[in-house]
Structures are given as structure tokens and as C-alpha cells.
C-alpha positions as CSV (number, residue, x, y, z in Angstrom):
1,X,0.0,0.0,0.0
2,X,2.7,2.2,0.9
3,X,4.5,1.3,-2.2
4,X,1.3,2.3,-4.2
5,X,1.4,5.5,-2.6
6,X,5.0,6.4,-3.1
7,X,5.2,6.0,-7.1
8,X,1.4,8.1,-7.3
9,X,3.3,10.9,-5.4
10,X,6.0,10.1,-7.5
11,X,4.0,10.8,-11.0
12,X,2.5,13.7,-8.8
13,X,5.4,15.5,-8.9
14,X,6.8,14.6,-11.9
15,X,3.7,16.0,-13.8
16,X,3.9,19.3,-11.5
17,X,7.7,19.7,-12.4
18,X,6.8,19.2,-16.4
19,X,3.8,22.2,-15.8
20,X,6.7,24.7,-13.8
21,X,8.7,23.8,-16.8
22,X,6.0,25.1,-19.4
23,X,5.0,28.0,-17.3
24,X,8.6,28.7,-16.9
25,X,9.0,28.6,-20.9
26,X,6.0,30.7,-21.4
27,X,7.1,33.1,-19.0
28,X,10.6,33.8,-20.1
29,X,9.1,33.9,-23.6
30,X,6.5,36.5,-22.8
31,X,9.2,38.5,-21.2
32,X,11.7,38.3,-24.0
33,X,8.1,39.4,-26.5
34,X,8.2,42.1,-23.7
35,X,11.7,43.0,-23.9
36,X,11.5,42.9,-28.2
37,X,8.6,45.1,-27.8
38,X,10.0,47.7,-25.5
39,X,13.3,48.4,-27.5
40,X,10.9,48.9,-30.8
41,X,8.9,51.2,-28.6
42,X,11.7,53.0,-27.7
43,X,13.2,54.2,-30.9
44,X,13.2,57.5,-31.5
45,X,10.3,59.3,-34.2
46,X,13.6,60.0,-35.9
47,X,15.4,56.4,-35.9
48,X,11.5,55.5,-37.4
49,X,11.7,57.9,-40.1
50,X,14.9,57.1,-41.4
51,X,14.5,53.1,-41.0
52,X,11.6,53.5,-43.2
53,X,12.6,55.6,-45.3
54,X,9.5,58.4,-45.2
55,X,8.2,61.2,-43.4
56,X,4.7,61.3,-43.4
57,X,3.9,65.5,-43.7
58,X,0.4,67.0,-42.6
59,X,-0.8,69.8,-44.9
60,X,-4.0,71.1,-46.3
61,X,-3.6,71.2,-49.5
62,X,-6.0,74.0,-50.3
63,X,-3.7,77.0,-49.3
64,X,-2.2,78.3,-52.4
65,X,0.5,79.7,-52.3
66,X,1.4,77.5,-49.0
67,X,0.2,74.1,-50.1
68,X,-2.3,73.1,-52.6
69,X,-2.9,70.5,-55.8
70,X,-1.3,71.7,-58.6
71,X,-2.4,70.4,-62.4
72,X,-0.3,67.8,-62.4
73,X,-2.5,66.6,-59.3
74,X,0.8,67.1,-57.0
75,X,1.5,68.7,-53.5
76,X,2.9,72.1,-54.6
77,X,3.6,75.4,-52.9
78,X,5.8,76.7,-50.3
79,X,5.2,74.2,-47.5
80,X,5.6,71.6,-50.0
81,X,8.5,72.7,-51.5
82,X,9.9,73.0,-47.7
83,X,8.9,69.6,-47.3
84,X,10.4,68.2,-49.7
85,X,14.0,70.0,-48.9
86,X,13.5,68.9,-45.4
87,X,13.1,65.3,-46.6
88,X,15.7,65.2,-49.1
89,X,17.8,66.5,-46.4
90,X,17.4,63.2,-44.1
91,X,18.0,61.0,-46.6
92,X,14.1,59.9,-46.9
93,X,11.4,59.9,-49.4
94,X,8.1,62.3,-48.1
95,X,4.6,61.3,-48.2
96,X,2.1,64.1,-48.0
97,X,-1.3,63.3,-46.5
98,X,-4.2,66.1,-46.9
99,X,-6.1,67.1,-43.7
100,X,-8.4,70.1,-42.8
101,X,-6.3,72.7,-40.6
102,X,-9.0,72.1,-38.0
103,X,-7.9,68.1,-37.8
104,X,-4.8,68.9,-38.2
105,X,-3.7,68.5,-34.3
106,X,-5.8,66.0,-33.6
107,X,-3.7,63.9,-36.7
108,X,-1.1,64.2,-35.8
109,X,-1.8,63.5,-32.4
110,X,-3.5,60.0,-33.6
111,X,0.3,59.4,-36.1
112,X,-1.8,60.0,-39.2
113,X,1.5,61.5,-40.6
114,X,5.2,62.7,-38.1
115,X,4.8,66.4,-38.9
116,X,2.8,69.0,-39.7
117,X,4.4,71.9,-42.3
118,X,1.2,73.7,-42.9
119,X,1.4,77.1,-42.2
120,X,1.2,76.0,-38.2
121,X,0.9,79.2,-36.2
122,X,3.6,78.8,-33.2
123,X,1.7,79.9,-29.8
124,X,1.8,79.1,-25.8
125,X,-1.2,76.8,-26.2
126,X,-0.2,75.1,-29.1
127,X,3.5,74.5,-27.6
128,X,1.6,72.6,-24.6
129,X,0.4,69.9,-27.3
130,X,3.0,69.5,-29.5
131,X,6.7,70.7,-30.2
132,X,7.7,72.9,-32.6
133,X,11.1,73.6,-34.7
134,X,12.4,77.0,-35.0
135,X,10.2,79.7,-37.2
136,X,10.5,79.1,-40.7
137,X,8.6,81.7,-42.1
138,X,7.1,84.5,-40.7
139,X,3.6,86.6,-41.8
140,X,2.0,90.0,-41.4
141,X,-1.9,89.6,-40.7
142,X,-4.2,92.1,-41.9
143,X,-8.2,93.1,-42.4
144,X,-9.1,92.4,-45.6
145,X,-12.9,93.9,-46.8
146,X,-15.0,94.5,-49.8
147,X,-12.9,96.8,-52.4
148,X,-15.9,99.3,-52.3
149,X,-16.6,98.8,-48.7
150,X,-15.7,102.0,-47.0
151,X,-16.9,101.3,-43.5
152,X,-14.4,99.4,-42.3
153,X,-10.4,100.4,-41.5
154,X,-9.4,98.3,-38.9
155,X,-10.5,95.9,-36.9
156,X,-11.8,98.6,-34.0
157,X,-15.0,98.6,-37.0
158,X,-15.3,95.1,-36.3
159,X,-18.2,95.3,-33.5
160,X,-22.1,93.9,-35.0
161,X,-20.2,92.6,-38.4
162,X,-19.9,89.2,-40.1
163,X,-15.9,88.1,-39.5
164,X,-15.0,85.2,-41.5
165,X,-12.2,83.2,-40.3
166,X,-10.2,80.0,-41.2
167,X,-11.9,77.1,-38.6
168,X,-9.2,75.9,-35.8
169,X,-6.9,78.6,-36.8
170,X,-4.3,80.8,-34.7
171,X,-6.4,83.8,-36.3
172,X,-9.9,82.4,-34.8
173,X,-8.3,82.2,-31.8
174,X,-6.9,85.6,-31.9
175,X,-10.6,87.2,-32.7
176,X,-13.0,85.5,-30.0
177,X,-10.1,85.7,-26.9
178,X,-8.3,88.8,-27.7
179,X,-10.1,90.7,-29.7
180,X,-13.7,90.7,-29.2
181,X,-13.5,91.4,-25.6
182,X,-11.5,94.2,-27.0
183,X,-14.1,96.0,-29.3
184,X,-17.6,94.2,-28.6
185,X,-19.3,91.5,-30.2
186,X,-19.1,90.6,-33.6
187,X,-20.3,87.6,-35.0
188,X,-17.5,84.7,-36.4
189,X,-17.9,82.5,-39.7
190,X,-15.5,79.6,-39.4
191,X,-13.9,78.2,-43.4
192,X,-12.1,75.0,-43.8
193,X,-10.4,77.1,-46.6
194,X,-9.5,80.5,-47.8
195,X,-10.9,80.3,-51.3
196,X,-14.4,80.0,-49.7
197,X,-14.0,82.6,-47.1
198,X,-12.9,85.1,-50.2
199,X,-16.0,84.2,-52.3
200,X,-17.9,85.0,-49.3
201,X,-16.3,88.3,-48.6
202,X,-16.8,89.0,-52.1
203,X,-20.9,88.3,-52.2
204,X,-21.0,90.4,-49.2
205,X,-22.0,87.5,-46.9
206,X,-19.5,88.4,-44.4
207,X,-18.4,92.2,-43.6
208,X,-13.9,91.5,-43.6
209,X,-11.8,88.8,-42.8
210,X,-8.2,88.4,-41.6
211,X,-5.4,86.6,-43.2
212,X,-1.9,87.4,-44.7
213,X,-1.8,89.1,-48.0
214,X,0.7,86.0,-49.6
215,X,-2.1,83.7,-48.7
216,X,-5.1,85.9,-50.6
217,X,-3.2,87.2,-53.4
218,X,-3.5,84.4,-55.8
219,X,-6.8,83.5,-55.1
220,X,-7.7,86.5,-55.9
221,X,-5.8,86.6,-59.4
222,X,-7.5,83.5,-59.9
223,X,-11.1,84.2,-59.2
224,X,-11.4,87.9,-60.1
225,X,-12.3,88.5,-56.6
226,X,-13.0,92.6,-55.7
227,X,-11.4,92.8,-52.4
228,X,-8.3,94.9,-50.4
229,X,-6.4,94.9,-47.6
230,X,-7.3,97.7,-45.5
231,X,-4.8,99.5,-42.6
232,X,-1.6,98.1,-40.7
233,X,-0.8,94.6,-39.9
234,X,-2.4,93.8,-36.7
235,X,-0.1,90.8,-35.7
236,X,2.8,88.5,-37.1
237,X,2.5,85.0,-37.2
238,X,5.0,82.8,-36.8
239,X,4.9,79.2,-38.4
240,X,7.0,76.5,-37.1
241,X,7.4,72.5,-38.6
242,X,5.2,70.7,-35.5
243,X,5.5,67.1,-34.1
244,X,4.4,65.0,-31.0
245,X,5.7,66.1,-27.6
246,X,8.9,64.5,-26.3
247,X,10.8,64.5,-30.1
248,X,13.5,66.6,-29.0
249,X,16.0,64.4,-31.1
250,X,13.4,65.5,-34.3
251,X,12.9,68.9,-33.4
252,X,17.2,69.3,-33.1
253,X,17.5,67.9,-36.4
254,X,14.8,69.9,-38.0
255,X,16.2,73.1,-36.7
256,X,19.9,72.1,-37.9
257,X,18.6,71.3,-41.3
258,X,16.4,74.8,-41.6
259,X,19.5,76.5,-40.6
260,X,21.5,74.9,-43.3
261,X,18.7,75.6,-46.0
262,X,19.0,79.7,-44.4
263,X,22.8,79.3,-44.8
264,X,23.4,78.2,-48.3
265,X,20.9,80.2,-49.9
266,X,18.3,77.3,-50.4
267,X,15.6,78.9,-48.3
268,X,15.5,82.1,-50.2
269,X,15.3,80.5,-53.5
270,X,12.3,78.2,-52.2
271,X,10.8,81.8,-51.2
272,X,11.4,83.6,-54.0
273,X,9.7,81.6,-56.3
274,X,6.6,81.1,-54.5
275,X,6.2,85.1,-52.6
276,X,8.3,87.1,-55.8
277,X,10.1,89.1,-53.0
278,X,13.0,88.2,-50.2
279,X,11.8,87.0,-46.7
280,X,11.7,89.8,-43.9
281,X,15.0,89.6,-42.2
């Protein structure tokens, strides 16, 4: 009986020593899955973009001169061509993907594409959400109205109009926090793009709007549109190249290469050709 007893506790524990084993083997494999996983995880957005051999670039795509669809049915215009520079410049291929400026953060939040060089206003909030490289183009913002309409100089006339506005934009932001409390109420059309807002201002169903004069002037050569800019600038905006927090390593790069373009002349040419005039010093 004993003898019974001792081989059953015998097979027992052999059979509990087989299932440590297994555990053990799935363990030490789970951990070394872990282990892979982590060191993928902590490459850097840059290491990414140069082992695959793209950066994926958020822009509009609707902002002539900035960034739009040319005839050939290719991303074209300034941010492009910037783009494209930065790109060749890291040794990758780029990939633009279209987005509406008022996505725009929320893309590249969600990695819909690594940066965004789209006319990407730097400011305090902004900064809080994502990191930006150094300025690499700056623009004068004015109040641009009906070119009969008379009533309107500045934006101290804005109080009981119609402001159009681009939607999600550094400029919406700038007319309900700073400015309205500023001059009274006014009431604020929001625009996925320019081209609408212009065609708008020039039916007369909104009173002005406020954008950068590189931004309307070809629209308007295209479209025949009677409009003007009216008064002083009322701000400069600065646009930066933006990516997800915590890519210093990116943002260093970026910077170095913008630097370089400013040094050997490469930057000017880009802005030349799109703005006919040099960039304000």
C-alpha cells in the first residue's frame, strides 16, 4: 500500500515539475516578446523615419501659395517645397497626406503622418500639445474687406459685423479671446479654406476677414475677386514645422537642417519663387 502511494506521489510531482517547466518557458518567452517590444517602442520618431525611409507630412492642400494640388495633381507650394527639402535633407522619401487645418492636431496626435508643415501658427497653447522647430517663415496679418466697402479700416470697426475666419486657426483664436473682448461683439464665420471665405467676402455675406496678403493674393488673381487689404498689420505670425511632444531628437534635427537651407541660400530661392520678394530679415 505504501508502495502504491509512493510511485502516485512520484508521478505527482513529476507531472507538477513538467507544468513549472511550461510555465517557466512561457514566462521567459512572454518576457523576451516584452523585452523585443519595449526596445521597438523605444526608438526615437527620428530612428523610425529614417529606417523606413519616409516622413509622413500634414498639410491642407488648399492653401495656395502654401500648399495646394497643382495640375499635375501634385502637392505644390511653399510648405511643399519645404517639405520636400527637409526630406531630401534626411536622406528619406516624403509622403504628404491632406487634412483640414481644423484636424490637423488632432492627426497628428492619432500618427496620421510625423509632422505637420502647414502654415502652423507657433503659440503658448499650441506648444503645450506639440513641439515645434524653430520659425521658418514669418507673416504679417491684416483686415481684408469688400474693395468698395468703405466702413471698415481696422479691426476697432469690427463690432455687430460678419468676420470670416479660417476654422481651428491661430487667427480664430486671436478674434474671440483677444479681440472681441476688446471691441464688442461681432459675429464669427469659421472656413475649412480660404478660397471660400474670399468668395464669401466677395458676395457680401460676411463684412472682412483676416489673413496674410501671400495667402489671398492668388486667389484672388485667380477668381477675379474685388477685395483689399485695409490699414496696418495687426499681428505677425509665426509658423514652425510641428510634431508630437517629447521629439527633442526630431525637433534638433529639424532646426539644424532649416539652418543649413538659411545658410546656403536654399531657403530664399524656395521663397522667392513662391512670394516674388526676399523673406523679412
Amino acid at each position: 500500500m505504501m508502495k502504491k502511494k509512493s510511485i502516485l506521489l512520484g508521478i505527482l510531482l513529476a507531472v507538477f515539475a513538467v507544468m513549472l517547466t511550461a510555465c517557466g518557458s512561457d514566462s521567459d518567452k512572454q518576457e523576451g516578446e516584452e523585452s523585443q517590444g519595449s526596445s521597438t517602442e523605444g526608438s526615437s520618431l527620428l530612428d523610425q523615419i529614417k529606417e523606413e525611409g519616409q516622413i509622413k507630412v500634414g498639410l491642407m492642400g488648399t492653401y495656395k501659395p502654401y500648399n495646394f494640388i497643382n495640375e499635375d495633381q501634385e502637392m505644390d507650394g511653399f510648405d511643399a517645397d519645404i517639405a520636400k527639402e527637409v526630406a531630401n535633407r534626411l536622406g528619406v522619401d516624403v509622403e504628404f497626406v491632406a487634412q483640414e487645418f481644423s484636424g490637423m492636431i488632432a492627426g497628428l496626435q492619432s500618427e496620421k503622418f510625423d509632422v505637420v508643415i502647414s502654415q502652423m501658427t507657433i503659440t503658448d497653447e499650441r506648444k503645450e500639445q506639440m513641439d515645434f522647430s524653430d520659425p521658418y517663415i514669418t507673416n504679417q496679418v491684416k483686415v481684408i474687406v469688400k474693395e468698395d466697402n468703405d466702413s471698415i479700416t481696422s479691426v476697432e470697426d469690427f463690432k455687430g459685423k460678419n468676420i470670416g475666419v479660417g476654422l481651428g486657426t491661430n487667427d480664430e483664436t486671436y478674434l474671440r479671446t483677444e479681440l472681441m473682448p476688446e471691441v464688442g461683439d461681432f459675429t464669427i464665420m469659421t472656413y475649412d479654406d480660404v478660397v471660400t471665405t474670399l468668395k464669401d467676402l466677395d458676395t457680401g455675406r460676411i463684412d472682412a476677414t483676416i489673413n496674410n496678403i501671400y495667402a489671398i493674393t492668388p486667389v484672388v488673381e485667380q477668381n477675379g475677386f474685388k477685395i483689399k487689404a485695409v490699414g496696418e498689420p495687426i499681428k505677425s505670425d509665426q509658423a514652425g514645422i510641428a510634431t508630437r511632444k517629447g521629439n527633442e531628437e526630431l525637433i534638433e534635427e529639424l532646426n539644424r537642417i532649416l539652418a543649413e537651407m538659411k545658410e546656403d541660400g536654399t531657403y530664399n530661392e524656395i521663397f522667392v519663387k513662391w512670394f516674388g520678394e526676399e523673406p523679412q530679415a
